[in-house]
C-alpha positions as CSV (number, residue, x, y, z in Angstrom):
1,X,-86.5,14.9,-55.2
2,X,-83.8,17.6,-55.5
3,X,-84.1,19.9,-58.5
4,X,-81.7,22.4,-60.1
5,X,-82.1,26.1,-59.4
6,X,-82.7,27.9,-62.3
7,X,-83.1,31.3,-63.6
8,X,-84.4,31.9,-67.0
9,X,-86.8,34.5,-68.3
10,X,-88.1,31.3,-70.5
11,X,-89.3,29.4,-67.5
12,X,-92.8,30.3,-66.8
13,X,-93.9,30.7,-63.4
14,X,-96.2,27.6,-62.5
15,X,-99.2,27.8,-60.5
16,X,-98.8,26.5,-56.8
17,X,-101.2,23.6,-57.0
18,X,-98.9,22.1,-60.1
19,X,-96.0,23.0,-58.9
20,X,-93.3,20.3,-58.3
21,X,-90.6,21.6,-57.2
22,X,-92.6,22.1,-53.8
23,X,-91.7,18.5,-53.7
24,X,-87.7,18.8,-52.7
25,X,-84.8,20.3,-52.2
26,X,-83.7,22.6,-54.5
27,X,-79.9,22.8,-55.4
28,X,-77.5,25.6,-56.2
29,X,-74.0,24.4,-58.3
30,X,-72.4,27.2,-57.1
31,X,-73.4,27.3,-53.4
32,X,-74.7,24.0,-52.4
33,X,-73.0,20.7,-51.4
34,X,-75.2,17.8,-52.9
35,X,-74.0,15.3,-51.0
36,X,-75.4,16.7,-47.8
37,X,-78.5,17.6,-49.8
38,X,-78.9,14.0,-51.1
39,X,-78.1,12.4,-47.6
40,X,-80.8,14.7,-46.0
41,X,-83.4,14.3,-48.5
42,X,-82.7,9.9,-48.1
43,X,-82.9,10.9,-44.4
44,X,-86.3,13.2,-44.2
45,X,-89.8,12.3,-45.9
46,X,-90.7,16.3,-45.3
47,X,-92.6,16.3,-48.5
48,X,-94.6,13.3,-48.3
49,X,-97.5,15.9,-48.0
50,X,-96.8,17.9,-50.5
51,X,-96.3,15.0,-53.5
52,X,-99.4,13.8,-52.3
53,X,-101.4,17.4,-53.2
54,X,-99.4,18.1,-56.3
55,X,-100.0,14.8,-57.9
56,X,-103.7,14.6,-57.2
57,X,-103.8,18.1,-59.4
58,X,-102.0,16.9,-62.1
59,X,-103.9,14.8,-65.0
60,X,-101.8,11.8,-65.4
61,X,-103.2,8.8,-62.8
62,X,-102.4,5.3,-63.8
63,X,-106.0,4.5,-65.3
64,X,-105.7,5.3,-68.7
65,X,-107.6,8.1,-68.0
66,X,-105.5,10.8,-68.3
67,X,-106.6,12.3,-72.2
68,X,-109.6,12.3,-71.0
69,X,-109.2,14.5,-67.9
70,X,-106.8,16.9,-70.2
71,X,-109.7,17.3,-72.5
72,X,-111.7,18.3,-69.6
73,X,-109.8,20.6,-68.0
74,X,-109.4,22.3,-71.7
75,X,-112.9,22.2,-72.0
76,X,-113.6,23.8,-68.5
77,X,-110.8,26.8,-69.5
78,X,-112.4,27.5,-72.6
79,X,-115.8,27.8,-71.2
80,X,-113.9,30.4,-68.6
81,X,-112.6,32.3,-71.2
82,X,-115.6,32.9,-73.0
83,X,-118.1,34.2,-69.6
């Protein structure tokens, strides 16, 4: 995956276990040649890894599960937030 760099004050920083772009390369318009980054990211599986973690810690899984384990997890923050 190759992603975008962005700076925003909008963006919200994402917590490490959810956080995709772990998954890539990350490109720079102004600095970065995304030719080279596109034929080294065809060329290295560096974050085979990495995908793996990040998508077990997200909710969607191809069951038809996945309302179900957002409702949980909203359940489980709400009980945080009130002990």
């Amino acid at each position: 995956m190759i992603f975008n760099k962005v700076k925003s004050k909008d963006i919200l920083p994402t917590e490490k276990k959810f956080d995709i772009k772990r998954c890539g390369y990350e490109f720079d318009l102004g600095k970065d040649d995304i030719l080279k980054i596109i034929a080294h990211s065809l060329a290295k599986h560096e974050f085979r890894a990495t995908i793996a973690e990040v998508r077990a810690n997200c909710f969607y899984y191809l069951d038809g599960r996945a309302t179900e384990r957002a409702v949980k997890f909203i359940r489980e923050v709400q009980k945080q937030q009130v002990n």
